[in-house]
N, C-alpha and C positions, 0 to 999 in steps of 0.2 A: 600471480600474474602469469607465470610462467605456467601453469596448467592449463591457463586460458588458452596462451598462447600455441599450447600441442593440440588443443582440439579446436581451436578452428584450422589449423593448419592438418588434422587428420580428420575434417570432417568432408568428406569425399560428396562432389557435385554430383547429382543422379540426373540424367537425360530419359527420365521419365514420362509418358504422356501424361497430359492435367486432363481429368475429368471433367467432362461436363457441366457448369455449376449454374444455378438458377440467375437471374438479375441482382436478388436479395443479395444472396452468396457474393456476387461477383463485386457488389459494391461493399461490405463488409470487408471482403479481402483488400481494395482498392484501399482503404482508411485502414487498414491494419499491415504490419509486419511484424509476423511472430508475438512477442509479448507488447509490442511496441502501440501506440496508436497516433496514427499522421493526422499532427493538427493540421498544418499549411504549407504549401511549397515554396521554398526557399531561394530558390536557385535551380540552374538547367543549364544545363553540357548538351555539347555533342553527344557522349555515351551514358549519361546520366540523368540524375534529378536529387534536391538536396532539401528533404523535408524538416521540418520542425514538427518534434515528435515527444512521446513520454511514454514512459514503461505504466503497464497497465496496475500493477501494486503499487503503492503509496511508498511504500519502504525504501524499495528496490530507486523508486522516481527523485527521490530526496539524498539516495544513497549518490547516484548519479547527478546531483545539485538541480534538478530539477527539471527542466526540458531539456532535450537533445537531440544533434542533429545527424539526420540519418541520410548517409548516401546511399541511392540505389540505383543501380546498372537499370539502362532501357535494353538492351540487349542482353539475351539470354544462351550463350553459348561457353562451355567449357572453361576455354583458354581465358573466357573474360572472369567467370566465377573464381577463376585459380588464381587471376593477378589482383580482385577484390579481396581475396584469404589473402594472399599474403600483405596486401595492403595494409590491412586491418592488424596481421600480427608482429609487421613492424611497428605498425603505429602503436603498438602495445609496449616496446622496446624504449619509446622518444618521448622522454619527460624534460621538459623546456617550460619555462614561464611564456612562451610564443608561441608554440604549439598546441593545437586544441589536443587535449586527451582523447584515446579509444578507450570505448568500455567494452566493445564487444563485436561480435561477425554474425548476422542473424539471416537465414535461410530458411526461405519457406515455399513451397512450389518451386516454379521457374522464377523466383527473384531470392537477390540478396542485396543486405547492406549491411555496412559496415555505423554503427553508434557511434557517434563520438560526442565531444564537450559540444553545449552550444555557445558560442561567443556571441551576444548581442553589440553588435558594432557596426562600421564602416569596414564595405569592401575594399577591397584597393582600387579599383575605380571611380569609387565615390571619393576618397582620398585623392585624387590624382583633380579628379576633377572639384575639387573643393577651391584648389588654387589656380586652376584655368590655364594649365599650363601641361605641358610632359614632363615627367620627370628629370633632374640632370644626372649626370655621371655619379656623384658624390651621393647624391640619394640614391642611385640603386648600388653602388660600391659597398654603403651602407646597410642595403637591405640585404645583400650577397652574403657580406661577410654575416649576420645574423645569424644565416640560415646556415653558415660554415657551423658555426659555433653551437648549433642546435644539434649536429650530426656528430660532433665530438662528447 
């Protein structure tokens, strides 16, 4: 893990122009990252989009438990690539039974994303709104201290 973790933190962002690429090309790459292929979107940020994905080898996809979800930057500058690397090589660092696992930091043209576990679940919104209510004090007191405990 720990070699993972120096090369995606020493794999340096190139602000390279992208090549011209046919329709075919351009919709190939849209469904692909890296060794990855994006089944369906998951989820959307302000700075992002959160695909449900799986590694193109069988081996590698099983090794990984199976699908996985892949965060990837809509914005393509610098400062954002550098704070996805290290996103990715702390998240390398943070083994918790509540934490999705990283498996990896994947760069290809102007996009990156970070692999990580897929949890099939309840967001927290769907959770919040399951009981028709907001949260109280003691449920998020509770959820706070979780995530103390995950950092330790």
């Amino acid at each position: 893990m720990e070699i993972l973790k120096k090369e995606i933190l020493s794999n340096q962002v190139e602000n390279t122009p992208q090549k011209a690429v046919s329709n075919r090309d351009e919709q190939i790459r849209e469904d692909k990252l890296g060794s990855y292929v994006l089944k369906e979107k998951i989820g959307e940020g302000g700075q992002g989009s959160v695909y449900k994905g799986r590694h193109q080898l069988e081996a590698k996809a099983k090794q990984q438990g199976g699908d996985v979800a892949i965060k990837i930057l809509h914005i393509s500058n610098q400062n954002a690539f550098l704070r996805l690397q290290r996103e990715a090589s702390t998240g390398l660092e943070l083994q918790h039974p509540n934490i999705a696992r990283v498996f990896d930091f994947v760069k290809e043209g102007d996009r990156g994303g970070v692999v990580m576990e897929f949890v099939d679940g309840k967001t927290l919104l769907e959770y919040q709104q399951q009981f028709n209510r907001p949260f109280g004090w003691n449920e998020i007191e509770g959820l706070i201290k979780d995530v103390k405990e995950m950092k330790q």
